[in-house]
ZAPATOR-735822 format. One line per field, with one value per atom (N, C-alpha, C): residue number from 1; y, x, z. Coordinates in steps of 0.001 Angstrom, whole numbers, plus 500000, padded with zeros to 6 digits. Each point is the difference from the previous one (the first is absolute). Layout:
BEGIN
resi c(NUM,...)
north c(Y,...)
east c(X,...)
up c(Z,...)
% end
This chain:
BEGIN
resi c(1,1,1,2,2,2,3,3,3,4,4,4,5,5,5,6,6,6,7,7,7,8,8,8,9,9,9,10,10,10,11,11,11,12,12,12,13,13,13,14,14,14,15,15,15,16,16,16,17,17,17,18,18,18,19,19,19,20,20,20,21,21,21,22,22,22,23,23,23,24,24,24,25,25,25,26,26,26,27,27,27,28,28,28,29,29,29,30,30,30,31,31,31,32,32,32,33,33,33,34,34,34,35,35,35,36,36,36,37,37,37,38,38,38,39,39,39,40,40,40,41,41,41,42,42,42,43,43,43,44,44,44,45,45,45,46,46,46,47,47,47,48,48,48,49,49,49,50,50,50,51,51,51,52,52,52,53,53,53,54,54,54,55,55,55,56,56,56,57,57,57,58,58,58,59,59,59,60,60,60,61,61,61,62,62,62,63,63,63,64,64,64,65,65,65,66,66,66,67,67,67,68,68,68,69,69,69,70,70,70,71,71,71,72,72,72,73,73,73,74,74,74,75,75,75,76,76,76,77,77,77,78,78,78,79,79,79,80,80,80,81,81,81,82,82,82,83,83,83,84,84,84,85,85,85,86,86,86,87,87,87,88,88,88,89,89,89,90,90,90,91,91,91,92,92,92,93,93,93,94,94,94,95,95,95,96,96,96,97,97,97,98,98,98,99,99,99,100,100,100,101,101,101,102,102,102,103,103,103,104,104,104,105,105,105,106,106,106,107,107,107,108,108,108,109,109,109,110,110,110,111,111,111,112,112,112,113,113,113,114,114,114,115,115,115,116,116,116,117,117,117,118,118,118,119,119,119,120,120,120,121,121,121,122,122,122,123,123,123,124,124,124,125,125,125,126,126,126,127,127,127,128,128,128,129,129,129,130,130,130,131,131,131,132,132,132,133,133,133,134,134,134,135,135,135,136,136,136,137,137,137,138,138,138,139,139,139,140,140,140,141,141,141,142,142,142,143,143,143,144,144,144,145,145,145,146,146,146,147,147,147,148,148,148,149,149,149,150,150,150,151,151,151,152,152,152,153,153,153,154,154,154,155,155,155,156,156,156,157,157,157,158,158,158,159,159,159,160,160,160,161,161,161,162,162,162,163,163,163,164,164,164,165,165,165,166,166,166,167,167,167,168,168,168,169,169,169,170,170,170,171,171,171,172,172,172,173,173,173,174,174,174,175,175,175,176,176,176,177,177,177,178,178,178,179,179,179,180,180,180,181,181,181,182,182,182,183,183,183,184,184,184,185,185,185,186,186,186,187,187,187,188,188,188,189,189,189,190,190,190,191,191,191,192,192,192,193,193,193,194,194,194,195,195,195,196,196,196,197,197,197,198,198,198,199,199,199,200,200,200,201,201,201,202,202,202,203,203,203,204,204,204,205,205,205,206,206,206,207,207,207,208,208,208,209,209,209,210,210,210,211,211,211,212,212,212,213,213,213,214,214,214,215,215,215,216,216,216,217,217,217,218,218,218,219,219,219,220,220,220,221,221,221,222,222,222,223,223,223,224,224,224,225,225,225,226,226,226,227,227,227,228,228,228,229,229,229,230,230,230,231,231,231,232,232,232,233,233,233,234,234,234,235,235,235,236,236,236,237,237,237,238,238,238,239,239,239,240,240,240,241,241,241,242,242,242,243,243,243,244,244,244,245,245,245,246,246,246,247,247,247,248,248,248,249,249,249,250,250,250,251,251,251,252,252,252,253,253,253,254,254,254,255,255,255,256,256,256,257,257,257,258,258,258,259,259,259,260,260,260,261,261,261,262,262,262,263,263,263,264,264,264,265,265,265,266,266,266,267,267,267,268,268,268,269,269,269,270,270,270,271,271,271,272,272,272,273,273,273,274,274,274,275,275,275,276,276,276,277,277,277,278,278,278,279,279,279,280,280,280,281,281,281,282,282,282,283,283,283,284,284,284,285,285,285,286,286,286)
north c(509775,500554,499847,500854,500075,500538,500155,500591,500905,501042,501789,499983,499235,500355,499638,499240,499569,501312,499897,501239,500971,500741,501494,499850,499193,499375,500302,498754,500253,501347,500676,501167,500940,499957,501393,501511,501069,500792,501068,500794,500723,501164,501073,501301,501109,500978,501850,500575,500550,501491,500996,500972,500972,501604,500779,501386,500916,500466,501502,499776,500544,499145,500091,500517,499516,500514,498850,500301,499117,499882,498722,498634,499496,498840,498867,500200,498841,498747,500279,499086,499381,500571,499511,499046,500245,498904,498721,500291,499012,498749,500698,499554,499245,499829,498892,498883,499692,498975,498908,498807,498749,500198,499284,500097,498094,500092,501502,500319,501531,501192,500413,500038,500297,501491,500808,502029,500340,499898,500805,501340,500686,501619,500948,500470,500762,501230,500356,501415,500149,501522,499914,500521,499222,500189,498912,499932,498692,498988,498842,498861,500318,500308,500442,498745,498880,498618,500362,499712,499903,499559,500191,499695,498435,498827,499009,498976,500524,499009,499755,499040,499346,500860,500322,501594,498655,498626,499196,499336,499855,499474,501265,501240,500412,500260,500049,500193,501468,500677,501475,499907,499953,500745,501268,500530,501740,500457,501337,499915,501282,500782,501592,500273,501949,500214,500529,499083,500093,500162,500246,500703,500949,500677,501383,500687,501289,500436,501291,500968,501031,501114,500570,500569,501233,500170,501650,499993,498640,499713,500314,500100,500298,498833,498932,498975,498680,499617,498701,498813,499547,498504,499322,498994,499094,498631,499566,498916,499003,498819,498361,499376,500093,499348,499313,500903,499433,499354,500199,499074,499031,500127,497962,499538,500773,498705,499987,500926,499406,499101,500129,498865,498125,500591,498505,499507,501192,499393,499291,500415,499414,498759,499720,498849,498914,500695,498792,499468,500831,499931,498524,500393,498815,499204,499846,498567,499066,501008,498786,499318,500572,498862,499742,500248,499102,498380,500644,498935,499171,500708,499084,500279,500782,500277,500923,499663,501241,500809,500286,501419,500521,501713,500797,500809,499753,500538,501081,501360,501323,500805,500543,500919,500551,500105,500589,498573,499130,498666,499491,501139,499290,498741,499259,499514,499854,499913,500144,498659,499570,498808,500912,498341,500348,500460,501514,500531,499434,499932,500415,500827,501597,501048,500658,501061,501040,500906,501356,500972,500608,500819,501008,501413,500376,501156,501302,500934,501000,500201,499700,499746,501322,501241,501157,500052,499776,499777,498666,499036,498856,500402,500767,500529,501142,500564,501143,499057,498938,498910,499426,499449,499514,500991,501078,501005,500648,500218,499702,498999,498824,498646,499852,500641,499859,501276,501131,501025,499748,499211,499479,499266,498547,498957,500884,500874,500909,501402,499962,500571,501804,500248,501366,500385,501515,500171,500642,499830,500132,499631,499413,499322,500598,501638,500657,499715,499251,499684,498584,499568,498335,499714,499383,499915,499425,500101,499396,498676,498950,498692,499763,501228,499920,500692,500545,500737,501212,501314,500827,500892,500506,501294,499340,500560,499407,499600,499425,499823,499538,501385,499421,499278,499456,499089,498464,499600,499307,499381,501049,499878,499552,500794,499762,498246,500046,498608,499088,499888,499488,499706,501181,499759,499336,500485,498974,498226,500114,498005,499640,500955,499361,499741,501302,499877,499303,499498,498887,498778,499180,499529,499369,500888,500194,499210,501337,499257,498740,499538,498593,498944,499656,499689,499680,501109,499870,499922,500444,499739,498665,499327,498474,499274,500348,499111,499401,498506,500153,500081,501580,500434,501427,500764,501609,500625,500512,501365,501163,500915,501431,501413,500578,500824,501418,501172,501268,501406,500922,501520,500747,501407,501045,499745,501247,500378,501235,499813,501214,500656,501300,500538,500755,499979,500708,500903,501431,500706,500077,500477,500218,501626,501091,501168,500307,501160,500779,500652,500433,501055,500921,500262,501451,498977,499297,499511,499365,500625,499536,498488,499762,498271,499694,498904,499790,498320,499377,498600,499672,499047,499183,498332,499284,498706,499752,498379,499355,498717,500022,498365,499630,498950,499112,500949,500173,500481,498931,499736,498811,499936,501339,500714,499787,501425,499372,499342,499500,499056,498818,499836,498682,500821,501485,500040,500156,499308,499573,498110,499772,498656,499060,500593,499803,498963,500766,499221,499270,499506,498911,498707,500063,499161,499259,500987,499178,499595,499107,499671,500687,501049,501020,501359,501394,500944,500777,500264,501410,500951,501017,501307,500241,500360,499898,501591,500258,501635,499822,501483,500214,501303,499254,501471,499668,500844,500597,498810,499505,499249,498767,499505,498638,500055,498450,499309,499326,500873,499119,499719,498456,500011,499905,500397,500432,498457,499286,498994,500082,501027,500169,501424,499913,501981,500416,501516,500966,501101,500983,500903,500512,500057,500994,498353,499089,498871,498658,500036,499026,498417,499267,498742,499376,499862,499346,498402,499614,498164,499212,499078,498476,498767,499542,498901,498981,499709,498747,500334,501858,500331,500471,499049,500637,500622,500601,500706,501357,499866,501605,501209,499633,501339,500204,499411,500432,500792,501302,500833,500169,500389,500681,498936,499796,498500,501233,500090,500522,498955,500438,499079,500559,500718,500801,498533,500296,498924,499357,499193,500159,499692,500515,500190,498919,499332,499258,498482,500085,498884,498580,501103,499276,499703,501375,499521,499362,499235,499747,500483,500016,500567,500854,500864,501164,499027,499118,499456,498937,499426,499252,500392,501176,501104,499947,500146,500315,499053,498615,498579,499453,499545,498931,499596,501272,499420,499774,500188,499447,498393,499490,499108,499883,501304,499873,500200,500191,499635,498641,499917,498955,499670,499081,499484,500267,500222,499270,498683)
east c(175756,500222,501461,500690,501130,500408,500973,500042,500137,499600,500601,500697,501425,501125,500975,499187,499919,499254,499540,498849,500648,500642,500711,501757,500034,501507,499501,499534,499584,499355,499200,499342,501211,500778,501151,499129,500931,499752,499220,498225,499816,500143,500545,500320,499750,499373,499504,501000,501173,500985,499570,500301,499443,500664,500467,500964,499653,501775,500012,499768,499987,500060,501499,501202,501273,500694,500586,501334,499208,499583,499279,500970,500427,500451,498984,498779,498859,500339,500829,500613,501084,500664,501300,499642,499400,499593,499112,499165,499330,500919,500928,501007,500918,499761,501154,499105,498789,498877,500658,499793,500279,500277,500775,500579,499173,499762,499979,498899,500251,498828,499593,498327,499562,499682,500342,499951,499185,498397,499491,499722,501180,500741,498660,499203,499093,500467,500738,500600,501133,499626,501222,501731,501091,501350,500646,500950,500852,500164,500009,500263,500947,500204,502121,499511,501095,499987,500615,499400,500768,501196,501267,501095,499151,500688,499717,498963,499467,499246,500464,499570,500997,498796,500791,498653,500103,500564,499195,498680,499910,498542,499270,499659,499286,499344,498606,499753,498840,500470,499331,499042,498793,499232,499363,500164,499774,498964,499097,499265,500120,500628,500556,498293,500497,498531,500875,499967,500854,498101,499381,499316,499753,499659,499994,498125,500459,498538,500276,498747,499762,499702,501343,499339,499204,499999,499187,498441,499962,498129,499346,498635,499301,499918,499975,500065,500909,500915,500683,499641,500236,499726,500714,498834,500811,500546,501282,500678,499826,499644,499978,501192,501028,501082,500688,500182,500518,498857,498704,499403,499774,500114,499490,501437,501247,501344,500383,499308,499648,499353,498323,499149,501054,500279,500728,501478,500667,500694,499596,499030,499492,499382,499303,499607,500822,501054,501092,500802,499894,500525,498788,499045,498898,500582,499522,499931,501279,500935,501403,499708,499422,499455,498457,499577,498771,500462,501047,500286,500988,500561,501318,501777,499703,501601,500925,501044,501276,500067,499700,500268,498809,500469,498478,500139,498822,500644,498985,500805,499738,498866,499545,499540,500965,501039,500913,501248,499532,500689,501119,499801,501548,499741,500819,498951,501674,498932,500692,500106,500645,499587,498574,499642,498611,501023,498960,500707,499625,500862,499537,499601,500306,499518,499688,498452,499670,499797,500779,499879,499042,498724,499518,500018,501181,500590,499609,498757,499313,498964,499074,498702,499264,500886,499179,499608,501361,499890,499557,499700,499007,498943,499536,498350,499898,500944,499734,500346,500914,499427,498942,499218,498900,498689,500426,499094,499878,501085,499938,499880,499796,499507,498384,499453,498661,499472,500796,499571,500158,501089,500107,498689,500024,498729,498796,499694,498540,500348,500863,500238,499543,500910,499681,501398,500056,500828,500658,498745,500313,498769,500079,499263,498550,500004,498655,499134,500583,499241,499217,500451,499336,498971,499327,498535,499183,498863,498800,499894,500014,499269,498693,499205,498748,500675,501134,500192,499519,499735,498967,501243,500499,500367,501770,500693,500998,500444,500416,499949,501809,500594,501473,499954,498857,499940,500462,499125,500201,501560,500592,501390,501007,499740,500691,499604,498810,499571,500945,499887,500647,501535,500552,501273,500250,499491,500073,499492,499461,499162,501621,500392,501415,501180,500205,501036,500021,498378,499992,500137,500149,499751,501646,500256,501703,500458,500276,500512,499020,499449,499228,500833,499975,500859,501363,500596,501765,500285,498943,500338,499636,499065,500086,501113,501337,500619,501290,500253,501075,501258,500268,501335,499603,501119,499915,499638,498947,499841,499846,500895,499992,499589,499569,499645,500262,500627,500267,499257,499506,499466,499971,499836,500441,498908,499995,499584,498704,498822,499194,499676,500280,500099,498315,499350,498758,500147,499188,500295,498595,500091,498823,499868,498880,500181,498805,500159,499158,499181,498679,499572,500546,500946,500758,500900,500014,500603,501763,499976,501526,500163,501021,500632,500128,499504,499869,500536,500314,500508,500067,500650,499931,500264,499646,500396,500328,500519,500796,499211,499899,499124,500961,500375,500489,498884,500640,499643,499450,499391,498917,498825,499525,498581,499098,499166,498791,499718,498605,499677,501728,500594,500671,500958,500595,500667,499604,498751,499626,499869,499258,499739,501670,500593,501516,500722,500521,500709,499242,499067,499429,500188,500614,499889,501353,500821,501212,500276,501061,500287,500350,500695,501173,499864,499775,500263,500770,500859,501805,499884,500587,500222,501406,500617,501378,500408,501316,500507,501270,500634,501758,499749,501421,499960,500924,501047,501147,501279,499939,500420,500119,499063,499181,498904,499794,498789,499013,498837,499116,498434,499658,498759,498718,499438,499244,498505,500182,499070,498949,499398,498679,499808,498479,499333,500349,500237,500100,498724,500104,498589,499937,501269,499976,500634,499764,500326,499142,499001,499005,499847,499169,499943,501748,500643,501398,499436,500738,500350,500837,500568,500050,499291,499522,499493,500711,499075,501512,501104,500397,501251,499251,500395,500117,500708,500960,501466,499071,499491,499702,500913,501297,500991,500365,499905,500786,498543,500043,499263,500807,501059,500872,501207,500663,500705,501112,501147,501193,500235,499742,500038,501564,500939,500693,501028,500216,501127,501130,500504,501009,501146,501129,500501,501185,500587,501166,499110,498135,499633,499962,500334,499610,498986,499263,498159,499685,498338,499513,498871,499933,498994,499051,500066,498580,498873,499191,498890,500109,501260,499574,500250,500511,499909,498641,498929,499261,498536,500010,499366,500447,502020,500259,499599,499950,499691,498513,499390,498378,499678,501165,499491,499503,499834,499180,500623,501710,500578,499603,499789,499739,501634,499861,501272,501325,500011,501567,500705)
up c(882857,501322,500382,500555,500573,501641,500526,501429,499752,500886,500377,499377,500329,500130,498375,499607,498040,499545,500672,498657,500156,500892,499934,499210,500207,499037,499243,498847,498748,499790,500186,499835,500037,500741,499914,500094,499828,500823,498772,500648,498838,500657,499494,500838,498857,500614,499080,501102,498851,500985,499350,500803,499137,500942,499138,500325,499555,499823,499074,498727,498712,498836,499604,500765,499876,500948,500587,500793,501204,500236,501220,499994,498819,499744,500190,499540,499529,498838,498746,499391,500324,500649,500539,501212,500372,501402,499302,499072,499817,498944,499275,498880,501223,501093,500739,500821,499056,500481,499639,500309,499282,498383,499758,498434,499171,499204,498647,500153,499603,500289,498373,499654,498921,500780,499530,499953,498906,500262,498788,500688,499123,500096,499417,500754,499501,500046,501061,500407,498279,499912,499058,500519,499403,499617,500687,500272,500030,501544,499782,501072,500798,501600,500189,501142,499918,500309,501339,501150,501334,499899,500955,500366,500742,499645,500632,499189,498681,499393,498816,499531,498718,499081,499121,499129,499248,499497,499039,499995,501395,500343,500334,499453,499914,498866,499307,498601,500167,498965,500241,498565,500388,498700,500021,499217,500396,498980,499927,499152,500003,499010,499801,499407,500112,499106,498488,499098,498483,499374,500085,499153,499404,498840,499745,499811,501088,499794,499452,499674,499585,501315,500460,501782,499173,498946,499631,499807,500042,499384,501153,500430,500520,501298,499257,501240,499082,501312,499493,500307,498692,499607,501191,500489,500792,499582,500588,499549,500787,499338,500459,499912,499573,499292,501995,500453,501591,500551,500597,500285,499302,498723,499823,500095,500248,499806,501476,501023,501085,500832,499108,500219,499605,498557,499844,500309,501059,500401,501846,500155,500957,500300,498547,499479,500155,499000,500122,500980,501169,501120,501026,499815,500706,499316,498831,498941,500269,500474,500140,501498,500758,501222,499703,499360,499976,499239,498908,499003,500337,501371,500518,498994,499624,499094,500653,499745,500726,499562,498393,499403,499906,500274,499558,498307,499277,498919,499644,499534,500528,498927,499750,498805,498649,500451,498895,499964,499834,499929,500589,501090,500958,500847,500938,500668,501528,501024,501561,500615,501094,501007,500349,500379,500811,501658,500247,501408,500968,501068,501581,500474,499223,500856,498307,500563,499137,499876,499986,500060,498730,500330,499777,500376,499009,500287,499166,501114,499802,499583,500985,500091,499069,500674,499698,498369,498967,498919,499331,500777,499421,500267,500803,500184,498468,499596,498995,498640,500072,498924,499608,501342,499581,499674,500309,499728,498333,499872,497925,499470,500739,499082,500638,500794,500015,499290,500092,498795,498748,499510,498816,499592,500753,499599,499758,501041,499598,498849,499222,499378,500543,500762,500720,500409,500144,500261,501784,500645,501836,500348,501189,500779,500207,499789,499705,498968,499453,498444,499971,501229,499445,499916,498851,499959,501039,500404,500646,499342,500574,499304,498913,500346,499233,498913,499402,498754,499708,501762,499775,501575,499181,501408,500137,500913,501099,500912,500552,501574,500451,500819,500592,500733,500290,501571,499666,498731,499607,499287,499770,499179,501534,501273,501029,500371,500000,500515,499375,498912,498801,500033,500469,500559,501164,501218,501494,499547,499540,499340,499598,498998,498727,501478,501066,500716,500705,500971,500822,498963,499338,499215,499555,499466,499892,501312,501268,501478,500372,499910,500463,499398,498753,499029,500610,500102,499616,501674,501081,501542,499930,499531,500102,499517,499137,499773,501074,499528,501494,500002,499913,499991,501006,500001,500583,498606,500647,499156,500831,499627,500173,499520,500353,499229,500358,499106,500574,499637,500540,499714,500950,499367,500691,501197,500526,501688,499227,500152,499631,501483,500034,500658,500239,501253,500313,501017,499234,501451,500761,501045,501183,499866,499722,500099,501405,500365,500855,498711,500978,499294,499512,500063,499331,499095,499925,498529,500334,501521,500357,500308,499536,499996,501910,500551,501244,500268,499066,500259,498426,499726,498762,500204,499024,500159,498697,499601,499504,499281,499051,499754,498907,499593,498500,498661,498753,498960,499300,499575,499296,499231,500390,498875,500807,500358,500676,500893,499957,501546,499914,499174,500233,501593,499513,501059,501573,500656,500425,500386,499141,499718,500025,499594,498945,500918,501175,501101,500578,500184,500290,499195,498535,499532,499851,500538,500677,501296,500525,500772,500823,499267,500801,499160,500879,499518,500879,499384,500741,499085,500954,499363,499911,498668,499779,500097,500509,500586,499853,499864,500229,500919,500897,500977,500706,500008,500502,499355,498867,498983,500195,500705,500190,499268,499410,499468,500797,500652,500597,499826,500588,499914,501141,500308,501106,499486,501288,499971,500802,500479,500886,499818,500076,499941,500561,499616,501255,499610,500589,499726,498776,499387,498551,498762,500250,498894,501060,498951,500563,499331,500278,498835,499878,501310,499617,500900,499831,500688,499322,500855,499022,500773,499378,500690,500599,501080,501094,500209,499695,501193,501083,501184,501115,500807,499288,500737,500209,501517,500232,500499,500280,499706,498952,498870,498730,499100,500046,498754,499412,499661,498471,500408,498485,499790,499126,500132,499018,499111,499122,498186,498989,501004,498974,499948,498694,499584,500336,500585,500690,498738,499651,498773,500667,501186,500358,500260,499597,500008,501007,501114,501252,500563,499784,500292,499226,500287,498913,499048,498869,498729,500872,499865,500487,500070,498672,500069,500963,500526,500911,501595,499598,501421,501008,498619,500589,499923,499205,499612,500959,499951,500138,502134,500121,501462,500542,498660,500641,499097,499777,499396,498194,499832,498586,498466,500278,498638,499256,498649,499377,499048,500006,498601,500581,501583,500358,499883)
% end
């Protein structure tokens, strides 16, 4: 047992952003969390290190798609090779605080400080990872195919189930550890039609697969919606009618909905992430 006020320290901050799928500045804000930052880079192409953070304490593991398929066959083979060196770099990530060690040591034999902050960067494409490693394991090649348990017919219901169990499962996990973890994906966009088929409202949820993008933000602390507009970086911390499912927990600043995150390049402000943490209390590893 500890106080309130111990337990939200240690725990640090778990936050789902979630945007455009570029130009929002979702990595860039989260890349100025407490240092050192483990970046498992799901999104593909390169790390660009904020003005203001030492890019040595950051460690990037990335997981390209370097496989080769056959796009002419009828249906493609699905690949496991990224989900299991995802599964075990996740692994290895617990085991160094379960086991108490400073270093994390990686799948492809590198190894990091154990972090303060963790970025999970691009949800949308860790949901389409784990989706060729559960098509892989059932040896199928799309989610229409997965067998029935009795060994008699198919059932997609089951292949989805299958996935929400693996994703809650995953976030339970890596939101219990006590550092920041972050996590980033696009904005899936829903429209509202009339009977005549015309668009009449739309909304905004985090990209996550399925019931999770629902379920999803609940299982963080904090969910923002990340934006650029009029060449500011901002993040909007409460719903409005068309971006729903936002909060952070234990801010009570009720004039502040949108927080400017753009960089300050003469380094007078401070870090975007603690722009918008550091005044509720819930940065970890200062």
């Amino acid at each position: 047992m500890k106080p309130a006020t111990e337990q939200k320290k240690a725990n640090g901050v778990k936050c789902l952003g979630f945007g455009e799928p570029k130009g929002a500045g979702k990595s860039t804000f989260y890349l100025t969390a407490p240092l050192p930052i483990l970046d498992l880079q799901f999104d593909l192409g390169s790390v660009t290190i904020p003005p203001g953070v030492d890019a040595n304490q950051v460690f990037v593991q990335d997981y390209p798609d370097d496989t080769i398929v056959d796009l002419s066959t009828a249906a493609v083979k699905r690949r496991r090779e990224n989900g299991d060196k995802v599964a075990k770099d996740l692994v290895a990530l617990l085991e160094s605080f379960k086991n108490g060690t400073d270093i994390v040591k990686l799948s492809d034999g590198t190894s990091c400080p154990k972090p303060k902050s963790l970025l999970l960067d691009g949800g949308e494409r860790l949901d389409q990872i784990l989706i060729d490693l559960i098509c892989a394991i059932n040896g199928i090649t799309d989610p229409s195919l997965m067998p029935n348990k009795s060994g008699a017919g198919v059932n997609s219901l089951a292949f989805y189930n299958d996935r929400l169990g693996r994703l809650r499962k995953l976030f339970t996990m890596i939101i219990s550890l006590p550092i920041n973890v972050n996590m980033t994906t696009w904005a899936d966009i829903q429209f509202k039609k009339d009977a005549g088929g015309n668009v009449i409202s739309k909304t905004l949820e985090p990209a996550l697969g399925g019931k999770l993008n629902i379920v999803g933000p609940g299982m963080f602390d904090s969910c923002i919606f990340h934006y650029h507009d009029a060449g500011k970086y901002l993040v909007r911390t409460k719903p409005s009618p068309e971006i729903g499912r936002l909060g952070i927990r234990d801010d009570y600043r009720k004039d502040i909905t949108i927080i400017d995150v753009t960089i300050d390049p003469d380094g007078k402000k401070p870090l975007p992430y603690d722009r918008v943490f550091g005044g509720v209390g819930l940065t970890a590893g200062k």
